[in-house]
DRENMAR-546369 format. One record per atom (N, C-alpha, C): atom name; x, y, z; residue number from 1; chain. Coordinates in nm, 2 decimals. Layout:
<atoms>
<atom at="CA" x="X" y="Y" z="Z" i="NUM" ch="A"/>
...
</atoms>
This chain:
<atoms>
<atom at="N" x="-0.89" y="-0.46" z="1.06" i="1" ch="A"/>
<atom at="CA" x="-0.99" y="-0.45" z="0.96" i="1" ch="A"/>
<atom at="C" x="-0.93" y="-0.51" z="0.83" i="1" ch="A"/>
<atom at="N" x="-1.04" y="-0.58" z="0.81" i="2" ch="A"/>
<atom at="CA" x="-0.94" y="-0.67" z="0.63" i="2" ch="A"/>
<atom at="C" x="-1.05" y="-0.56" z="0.54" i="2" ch="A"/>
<atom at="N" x="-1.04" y="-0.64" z="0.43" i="3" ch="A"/>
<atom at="CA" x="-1.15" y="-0.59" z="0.27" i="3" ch="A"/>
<atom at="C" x="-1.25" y="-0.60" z="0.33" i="3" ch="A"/>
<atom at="N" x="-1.32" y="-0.70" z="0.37" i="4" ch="A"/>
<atom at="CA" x="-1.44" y="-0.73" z="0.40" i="4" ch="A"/>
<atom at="C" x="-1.50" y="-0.63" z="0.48" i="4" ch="A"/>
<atom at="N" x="-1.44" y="-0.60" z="0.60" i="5" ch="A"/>
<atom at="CA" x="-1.45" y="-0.47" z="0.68" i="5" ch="A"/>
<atom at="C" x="-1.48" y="-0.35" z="0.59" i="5" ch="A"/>
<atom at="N" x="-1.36" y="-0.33" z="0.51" i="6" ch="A"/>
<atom at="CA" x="-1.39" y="-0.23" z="0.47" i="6" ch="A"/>
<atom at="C" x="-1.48" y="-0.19" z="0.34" i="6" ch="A"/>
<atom at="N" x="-1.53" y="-0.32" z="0.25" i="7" ch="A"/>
<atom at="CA" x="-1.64" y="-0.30" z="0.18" i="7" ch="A"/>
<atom at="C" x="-1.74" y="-0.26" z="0.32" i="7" ch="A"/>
<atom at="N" x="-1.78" y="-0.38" z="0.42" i="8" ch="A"/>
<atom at="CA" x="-1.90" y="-0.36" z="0.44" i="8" ch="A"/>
<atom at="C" x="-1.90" y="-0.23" z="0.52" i="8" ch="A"/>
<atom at="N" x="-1.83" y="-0.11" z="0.58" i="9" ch="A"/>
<atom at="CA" x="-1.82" y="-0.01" z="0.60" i="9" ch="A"/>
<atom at="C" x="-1.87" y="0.13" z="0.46" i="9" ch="A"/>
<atom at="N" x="-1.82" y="0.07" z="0.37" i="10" ch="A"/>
<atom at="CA" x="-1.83" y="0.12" z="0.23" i="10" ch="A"/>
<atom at="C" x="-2.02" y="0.14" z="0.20" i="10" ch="A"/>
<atom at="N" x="-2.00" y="0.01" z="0.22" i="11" ch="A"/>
<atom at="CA" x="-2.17" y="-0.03" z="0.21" i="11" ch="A"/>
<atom at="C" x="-2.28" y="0.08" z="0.27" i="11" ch="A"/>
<atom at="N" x="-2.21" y="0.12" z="0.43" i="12" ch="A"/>
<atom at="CA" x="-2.30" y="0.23" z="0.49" i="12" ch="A"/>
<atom at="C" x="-2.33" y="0.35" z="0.37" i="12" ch="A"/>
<atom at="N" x="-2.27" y="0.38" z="0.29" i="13" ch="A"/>
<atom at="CA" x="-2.27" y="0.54" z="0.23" i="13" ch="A"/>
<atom at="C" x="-2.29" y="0.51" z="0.10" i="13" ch="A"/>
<atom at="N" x="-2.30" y="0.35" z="0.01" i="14" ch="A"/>
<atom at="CA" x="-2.37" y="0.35" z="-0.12" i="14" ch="A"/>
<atom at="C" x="-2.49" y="0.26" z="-0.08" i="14" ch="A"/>
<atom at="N" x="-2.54" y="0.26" z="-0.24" i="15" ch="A"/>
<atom at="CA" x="-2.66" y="0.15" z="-0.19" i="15" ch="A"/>
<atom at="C" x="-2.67" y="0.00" z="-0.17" i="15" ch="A"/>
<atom at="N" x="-2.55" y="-0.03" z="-0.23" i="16" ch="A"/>
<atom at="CA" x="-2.55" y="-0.16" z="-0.19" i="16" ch="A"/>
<atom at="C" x="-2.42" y="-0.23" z="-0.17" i="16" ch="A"/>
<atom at="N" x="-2.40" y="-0.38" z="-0.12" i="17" ch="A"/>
<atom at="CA" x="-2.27" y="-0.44" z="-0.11" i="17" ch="A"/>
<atom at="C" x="-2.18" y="-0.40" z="-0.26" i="17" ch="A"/>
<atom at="N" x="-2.25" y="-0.48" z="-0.38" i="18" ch="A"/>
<atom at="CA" x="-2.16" y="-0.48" z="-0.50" i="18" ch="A"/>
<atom at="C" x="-2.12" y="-0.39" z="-0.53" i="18" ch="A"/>
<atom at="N" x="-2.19" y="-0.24" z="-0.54" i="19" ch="A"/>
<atom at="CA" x="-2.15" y="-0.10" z="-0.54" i="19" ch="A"/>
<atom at="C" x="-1.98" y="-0.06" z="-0.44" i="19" ch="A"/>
<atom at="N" x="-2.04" y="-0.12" z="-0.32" i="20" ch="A"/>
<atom at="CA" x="-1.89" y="-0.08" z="-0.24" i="20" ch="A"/>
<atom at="C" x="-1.82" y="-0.20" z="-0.26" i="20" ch="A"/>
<atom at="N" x="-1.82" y="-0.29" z="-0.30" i="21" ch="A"/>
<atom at="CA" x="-1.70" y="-0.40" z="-0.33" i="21" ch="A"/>
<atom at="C" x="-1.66" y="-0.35" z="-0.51" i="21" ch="A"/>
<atom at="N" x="-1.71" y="-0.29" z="-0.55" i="22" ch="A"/>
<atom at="CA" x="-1.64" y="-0.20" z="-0.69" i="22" ch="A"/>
<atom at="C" x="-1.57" y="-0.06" z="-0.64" i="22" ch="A"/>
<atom at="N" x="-1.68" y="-0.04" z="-0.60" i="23" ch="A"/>
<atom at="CA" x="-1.56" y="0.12" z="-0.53" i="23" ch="A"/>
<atom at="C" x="-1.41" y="0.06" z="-0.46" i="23" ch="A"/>
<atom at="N" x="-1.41" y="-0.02" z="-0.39" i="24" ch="A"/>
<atom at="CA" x="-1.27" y="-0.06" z="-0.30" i="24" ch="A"/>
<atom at="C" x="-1.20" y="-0.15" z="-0.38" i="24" ch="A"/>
<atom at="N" x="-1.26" y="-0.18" z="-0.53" i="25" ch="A"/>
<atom at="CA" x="-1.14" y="-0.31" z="-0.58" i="25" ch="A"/>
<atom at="C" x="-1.11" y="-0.19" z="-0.70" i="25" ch="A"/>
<atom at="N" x="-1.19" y="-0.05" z="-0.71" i="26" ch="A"/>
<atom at="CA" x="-1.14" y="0.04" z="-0.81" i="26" ch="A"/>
<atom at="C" x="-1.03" y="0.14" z="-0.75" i="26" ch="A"/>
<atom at="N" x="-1.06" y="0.13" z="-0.62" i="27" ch="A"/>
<atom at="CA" x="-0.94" y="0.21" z="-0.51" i="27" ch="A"/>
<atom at="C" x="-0.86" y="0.13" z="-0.54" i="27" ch="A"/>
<atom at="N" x="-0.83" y="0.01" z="-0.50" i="28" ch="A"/>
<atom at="CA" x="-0.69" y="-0.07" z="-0.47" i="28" ch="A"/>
<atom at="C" x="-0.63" y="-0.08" z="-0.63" i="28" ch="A"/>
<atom at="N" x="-0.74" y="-0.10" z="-0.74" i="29" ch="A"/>
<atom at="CA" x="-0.70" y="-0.10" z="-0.87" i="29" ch="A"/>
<atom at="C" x="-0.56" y="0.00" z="-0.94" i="29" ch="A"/>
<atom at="N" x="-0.65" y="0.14" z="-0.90" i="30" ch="A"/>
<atom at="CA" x="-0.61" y="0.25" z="-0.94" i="30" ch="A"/>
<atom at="C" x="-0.46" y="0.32" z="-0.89" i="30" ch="A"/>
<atom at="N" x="-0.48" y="0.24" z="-0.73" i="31" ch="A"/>
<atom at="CA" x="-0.34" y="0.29" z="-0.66" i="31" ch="A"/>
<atom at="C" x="-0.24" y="0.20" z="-0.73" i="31" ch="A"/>
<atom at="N" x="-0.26" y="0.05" z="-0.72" i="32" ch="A"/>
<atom at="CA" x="-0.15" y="-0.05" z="-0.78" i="32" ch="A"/>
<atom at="C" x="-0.13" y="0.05" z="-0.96" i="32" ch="A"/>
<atom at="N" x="-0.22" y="0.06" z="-1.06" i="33" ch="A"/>
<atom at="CA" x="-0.17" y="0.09" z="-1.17" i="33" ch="A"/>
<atom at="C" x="-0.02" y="0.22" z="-1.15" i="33" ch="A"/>
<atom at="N" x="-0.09" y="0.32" z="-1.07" i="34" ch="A"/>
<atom at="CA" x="-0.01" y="0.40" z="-1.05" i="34" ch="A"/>
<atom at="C" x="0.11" y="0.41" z="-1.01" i="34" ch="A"/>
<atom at="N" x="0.12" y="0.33" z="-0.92" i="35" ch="A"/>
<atom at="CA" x="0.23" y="0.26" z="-0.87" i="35" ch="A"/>
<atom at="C" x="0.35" y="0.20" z="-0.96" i="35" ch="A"/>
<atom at="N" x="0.25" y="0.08" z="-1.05" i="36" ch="A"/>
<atom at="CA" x="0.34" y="0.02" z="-1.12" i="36" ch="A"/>
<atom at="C" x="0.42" y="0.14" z="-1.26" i="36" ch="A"/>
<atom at="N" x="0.35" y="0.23" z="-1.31" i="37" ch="A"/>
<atom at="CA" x="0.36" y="0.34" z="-1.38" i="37" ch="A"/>
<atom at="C" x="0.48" y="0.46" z="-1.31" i="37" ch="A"/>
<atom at="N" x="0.52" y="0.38" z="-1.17" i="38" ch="A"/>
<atom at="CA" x="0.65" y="0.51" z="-1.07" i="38" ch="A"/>
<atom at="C" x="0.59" y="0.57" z="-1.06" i="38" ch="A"/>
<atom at="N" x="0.44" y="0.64" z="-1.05" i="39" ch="A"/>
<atom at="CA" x="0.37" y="0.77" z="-1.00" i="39" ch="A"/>
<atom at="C" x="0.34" y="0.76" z="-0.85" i="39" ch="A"/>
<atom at="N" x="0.30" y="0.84" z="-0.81" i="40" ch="A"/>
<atom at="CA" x="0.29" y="0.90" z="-0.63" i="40" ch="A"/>
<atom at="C" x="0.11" y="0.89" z="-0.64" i="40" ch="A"/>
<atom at="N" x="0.09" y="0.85" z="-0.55" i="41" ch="A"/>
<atom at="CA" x="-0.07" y="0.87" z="-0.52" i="41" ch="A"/>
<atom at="C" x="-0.05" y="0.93" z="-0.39" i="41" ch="A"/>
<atom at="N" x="-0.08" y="1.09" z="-0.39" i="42" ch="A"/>
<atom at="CA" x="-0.11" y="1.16" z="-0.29" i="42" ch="A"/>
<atom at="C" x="-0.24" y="1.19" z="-0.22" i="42" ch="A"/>
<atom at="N" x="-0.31" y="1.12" z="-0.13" i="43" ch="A"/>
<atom at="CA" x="-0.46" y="1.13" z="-0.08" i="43" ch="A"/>
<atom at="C" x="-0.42" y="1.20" z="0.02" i="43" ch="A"/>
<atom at="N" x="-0.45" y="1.36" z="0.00" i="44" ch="A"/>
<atom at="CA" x="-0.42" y="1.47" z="0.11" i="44" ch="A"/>
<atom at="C" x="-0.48" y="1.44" z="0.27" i="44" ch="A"/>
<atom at="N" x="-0.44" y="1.42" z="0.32" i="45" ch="A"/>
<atom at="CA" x="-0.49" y="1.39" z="0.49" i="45" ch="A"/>
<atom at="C" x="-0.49" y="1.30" z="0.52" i="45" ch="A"/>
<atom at="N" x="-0.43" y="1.18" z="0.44" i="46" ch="A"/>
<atom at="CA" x="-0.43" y="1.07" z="0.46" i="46" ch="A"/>
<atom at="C" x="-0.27" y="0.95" z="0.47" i="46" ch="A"/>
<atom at="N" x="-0.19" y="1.00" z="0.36" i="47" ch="A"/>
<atom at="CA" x="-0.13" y="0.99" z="0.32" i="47" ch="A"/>
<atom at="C" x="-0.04" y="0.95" z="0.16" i="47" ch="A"/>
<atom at="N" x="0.09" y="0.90" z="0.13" i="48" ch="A"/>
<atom at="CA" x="0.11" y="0.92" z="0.03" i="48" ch="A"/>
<atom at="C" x="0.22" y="0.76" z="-0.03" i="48" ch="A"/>
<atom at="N" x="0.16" y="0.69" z="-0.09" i="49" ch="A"/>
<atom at="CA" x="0.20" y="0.56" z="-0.12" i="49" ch="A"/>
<atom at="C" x="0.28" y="0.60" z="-0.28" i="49" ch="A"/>
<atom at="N" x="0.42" y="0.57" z="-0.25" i="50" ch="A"/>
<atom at="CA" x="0.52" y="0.56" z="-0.40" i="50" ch="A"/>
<atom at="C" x="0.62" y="0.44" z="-0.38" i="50" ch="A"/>
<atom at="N" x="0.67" y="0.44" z="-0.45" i="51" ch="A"/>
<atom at="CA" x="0.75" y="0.33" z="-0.50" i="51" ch="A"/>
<atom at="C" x="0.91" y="0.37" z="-0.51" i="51" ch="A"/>
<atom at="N" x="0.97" y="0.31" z="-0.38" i="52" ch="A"/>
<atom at="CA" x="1.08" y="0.35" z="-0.35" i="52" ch="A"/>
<atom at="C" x="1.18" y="0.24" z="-0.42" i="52" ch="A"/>
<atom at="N" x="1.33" y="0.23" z="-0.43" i="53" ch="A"/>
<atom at="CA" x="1.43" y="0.20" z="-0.50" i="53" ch="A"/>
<atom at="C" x="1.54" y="0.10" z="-0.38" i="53" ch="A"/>
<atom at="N" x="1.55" y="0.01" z="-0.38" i="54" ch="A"/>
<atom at="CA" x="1.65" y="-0.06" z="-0.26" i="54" ch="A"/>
<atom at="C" x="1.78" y="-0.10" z="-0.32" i="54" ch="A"/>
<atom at="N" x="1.87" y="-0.05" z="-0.27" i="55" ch="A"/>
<atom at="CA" x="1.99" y="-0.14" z="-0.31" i="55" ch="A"/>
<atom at="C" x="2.04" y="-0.25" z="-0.32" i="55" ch="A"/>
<atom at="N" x="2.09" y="-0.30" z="-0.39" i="56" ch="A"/>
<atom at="CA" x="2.19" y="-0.43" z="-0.36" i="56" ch="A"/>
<atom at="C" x="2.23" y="-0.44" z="-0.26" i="56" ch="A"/>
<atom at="N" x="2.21" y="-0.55" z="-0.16" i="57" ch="A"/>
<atom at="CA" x="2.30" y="-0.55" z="-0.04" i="57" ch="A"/>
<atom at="C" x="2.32" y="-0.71" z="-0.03" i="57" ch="A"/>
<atom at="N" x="2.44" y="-0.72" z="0.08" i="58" ch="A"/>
<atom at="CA" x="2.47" y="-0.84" z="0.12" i="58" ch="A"/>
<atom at="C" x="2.34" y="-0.84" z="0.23" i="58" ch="A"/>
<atom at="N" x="2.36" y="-1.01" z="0.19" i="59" ch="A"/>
<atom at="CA" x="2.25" y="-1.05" z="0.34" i="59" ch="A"/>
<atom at="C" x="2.31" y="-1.22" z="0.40" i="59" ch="A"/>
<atom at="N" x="2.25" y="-1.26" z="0.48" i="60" ch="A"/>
<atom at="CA" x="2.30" y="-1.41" z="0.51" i="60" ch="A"/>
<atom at="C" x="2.17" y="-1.53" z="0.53" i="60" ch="A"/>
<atom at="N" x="2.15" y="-1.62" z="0.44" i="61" ch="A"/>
<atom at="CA" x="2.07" y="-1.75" z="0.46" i="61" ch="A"/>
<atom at="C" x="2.09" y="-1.77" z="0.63" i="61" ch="A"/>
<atom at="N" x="1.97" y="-1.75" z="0.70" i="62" ch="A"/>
<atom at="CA" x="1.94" y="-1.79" z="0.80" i="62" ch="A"/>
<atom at="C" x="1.93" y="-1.94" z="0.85" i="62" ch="A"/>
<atom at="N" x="1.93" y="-2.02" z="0.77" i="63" ch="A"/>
<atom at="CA" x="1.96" y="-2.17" z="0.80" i="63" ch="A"/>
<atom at="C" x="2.13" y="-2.18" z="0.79" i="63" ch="A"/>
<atom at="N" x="2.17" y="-2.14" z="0.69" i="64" ch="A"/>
<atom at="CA" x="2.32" y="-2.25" z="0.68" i="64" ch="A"/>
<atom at="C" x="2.42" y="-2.09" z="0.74" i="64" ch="A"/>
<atom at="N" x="2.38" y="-1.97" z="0.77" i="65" ch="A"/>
<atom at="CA" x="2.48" y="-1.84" z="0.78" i="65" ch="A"/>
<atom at="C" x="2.54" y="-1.79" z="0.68" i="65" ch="A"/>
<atom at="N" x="2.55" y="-1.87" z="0.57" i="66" ch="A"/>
<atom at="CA" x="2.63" y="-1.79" z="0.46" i="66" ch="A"/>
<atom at="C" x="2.56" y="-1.70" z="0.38" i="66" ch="A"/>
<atom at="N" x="2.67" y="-1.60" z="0.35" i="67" ch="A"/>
<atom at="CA" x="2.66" y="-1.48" z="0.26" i="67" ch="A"/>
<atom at="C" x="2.59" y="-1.49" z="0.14" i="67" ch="A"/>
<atom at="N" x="2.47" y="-1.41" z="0.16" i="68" ch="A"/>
<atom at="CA" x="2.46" y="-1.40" z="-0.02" i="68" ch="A"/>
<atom at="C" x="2.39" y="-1.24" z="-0.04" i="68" ch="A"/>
<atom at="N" x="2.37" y="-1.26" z="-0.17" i="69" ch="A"/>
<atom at="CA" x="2.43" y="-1.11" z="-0.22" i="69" ch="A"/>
<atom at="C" x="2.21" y="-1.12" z="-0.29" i="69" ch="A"/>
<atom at="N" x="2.21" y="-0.97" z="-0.21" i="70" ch="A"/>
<atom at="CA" x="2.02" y="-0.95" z="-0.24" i="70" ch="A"/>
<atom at="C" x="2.03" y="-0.85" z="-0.32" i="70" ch="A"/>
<atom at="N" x="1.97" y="-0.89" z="-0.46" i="71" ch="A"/>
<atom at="CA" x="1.91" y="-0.80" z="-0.55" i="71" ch="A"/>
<atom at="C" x="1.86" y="-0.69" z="-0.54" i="71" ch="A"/>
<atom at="N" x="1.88" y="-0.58" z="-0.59" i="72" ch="A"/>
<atom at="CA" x="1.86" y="-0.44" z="-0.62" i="72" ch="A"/>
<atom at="C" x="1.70" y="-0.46" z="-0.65" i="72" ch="A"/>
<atom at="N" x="1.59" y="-0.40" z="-0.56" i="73" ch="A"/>
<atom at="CA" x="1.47" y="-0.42" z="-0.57" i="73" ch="A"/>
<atom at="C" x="1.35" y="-0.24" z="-0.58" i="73" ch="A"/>
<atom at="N" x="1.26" y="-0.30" z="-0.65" i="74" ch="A"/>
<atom at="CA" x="1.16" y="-0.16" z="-0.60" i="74" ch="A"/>
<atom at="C" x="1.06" y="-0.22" z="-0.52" i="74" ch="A"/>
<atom at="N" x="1.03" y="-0.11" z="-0.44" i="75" ch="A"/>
<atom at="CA" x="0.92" y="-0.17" z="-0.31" i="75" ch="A"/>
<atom at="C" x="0.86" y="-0.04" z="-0.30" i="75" ch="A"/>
<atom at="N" x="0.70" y="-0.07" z="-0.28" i="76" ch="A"/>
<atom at="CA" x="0.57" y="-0.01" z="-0.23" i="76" ch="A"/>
<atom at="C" x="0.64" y="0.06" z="-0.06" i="76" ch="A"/>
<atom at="N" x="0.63" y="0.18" z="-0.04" i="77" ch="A"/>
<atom at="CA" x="0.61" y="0.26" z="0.06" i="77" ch="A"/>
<atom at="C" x="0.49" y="0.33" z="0.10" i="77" ch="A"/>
<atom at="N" x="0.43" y="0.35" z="0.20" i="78" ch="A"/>
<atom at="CA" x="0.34" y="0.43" z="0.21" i="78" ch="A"/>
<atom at="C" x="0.39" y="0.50" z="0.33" i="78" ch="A"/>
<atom at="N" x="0.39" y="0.66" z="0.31" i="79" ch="A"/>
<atom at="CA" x="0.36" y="0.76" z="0.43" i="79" ch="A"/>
<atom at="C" x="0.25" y="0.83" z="0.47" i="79" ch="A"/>
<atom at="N" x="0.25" y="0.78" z="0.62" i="80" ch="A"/>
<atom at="CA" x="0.12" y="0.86" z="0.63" i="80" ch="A"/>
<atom at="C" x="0.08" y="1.02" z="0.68" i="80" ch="A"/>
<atom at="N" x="-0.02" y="1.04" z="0.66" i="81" ch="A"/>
<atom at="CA" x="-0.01" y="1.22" z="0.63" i="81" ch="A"/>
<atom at="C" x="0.01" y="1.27" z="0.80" i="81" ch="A"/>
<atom at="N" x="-0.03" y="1.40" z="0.75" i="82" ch="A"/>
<atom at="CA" x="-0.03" y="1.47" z="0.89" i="82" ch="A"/>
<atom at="C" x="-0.16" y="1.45" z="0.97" i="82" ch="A"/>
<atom at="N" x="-0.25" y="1.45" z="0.89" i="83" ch="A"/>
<atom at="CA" x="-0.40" y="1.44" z="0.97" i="83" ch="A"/>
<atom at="C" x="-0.43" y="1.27" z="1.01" i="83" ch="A"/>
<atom at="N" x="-0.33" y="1.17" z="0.94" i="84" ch="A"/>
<atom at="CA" x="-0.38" y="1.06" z="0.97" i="84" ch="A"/>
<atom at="C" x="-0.30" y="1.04" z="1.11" i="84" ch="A"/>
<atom at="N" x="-0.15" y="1.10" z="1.12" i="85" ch="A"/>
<atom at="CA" x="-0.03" y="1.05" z="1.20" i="85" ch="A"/>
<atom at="C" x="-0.11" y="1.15" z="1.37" i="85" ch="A"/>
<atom at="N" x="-0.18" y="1.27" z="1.35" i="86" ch="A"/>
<atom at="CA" x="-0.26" y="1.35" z="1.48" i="86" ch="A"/>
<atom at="C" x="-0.44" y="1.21" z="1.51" i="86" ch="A"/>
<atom at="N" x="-0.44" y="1.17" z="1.41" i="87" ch="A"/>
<atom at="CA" x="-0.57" y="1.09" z="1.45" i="87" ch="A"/>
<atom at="C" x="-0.54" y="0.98" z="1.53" i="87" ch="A"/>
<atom at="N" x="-0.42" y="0.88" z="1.53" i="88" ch="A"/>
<atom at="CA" x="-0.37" y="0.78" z="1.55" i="88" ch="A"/>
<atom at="C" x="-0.27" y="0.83" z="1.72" i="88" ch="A"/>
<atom at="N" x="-0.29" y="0.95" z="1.73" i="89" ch="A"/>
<atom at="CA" x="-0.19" y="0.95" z="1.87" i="89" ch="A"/>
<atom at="C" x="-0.29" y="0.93" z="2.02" i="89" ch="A"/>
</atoms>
């Protein structure tokens, strides 16, 4: 399922396409803000998308094999809940 899927799923339950393509660009809006702000977006039964912390590590250029040294990074996580992880078995 891409966006399009999921507007036009959206679509079933308002009245029209532009209605659900604002609802899903104000969903994806709202989680990135939060995100970028280090907050947690917990959607109970679904799961919980935060923004985790990576260390500096060594790594190696896969063309030539040498060593280099990867930046201390933040990265998007999502876990998913309990009700989504029993729906998916």
């Amino acid at each position: 399922m891409n966006k399009s899927d999921l507007i036009s799923e959206v679509t079933k339950v308002v009245s029209t396409k532009k209605e659900a393509q604002n609802a899903v660009d104000c969903l994806v809006s709202s989680i990135t803000k939060a995100l970028q702000k280090g907050e947690d977006v917990v959607l109970t039964g679904f799961g919980t998308f935060r923004v985790v912390k990576r260390k500096a590590r060594k790594g190696r250029n896969p063309n030539t094999g040498e060593e280099i040294e990867i930046k201390a990074t933040k990265a998007p996580k999502f876990t998913p809940g309990k009700a989504l992880k029993e729906a998916v078995k």
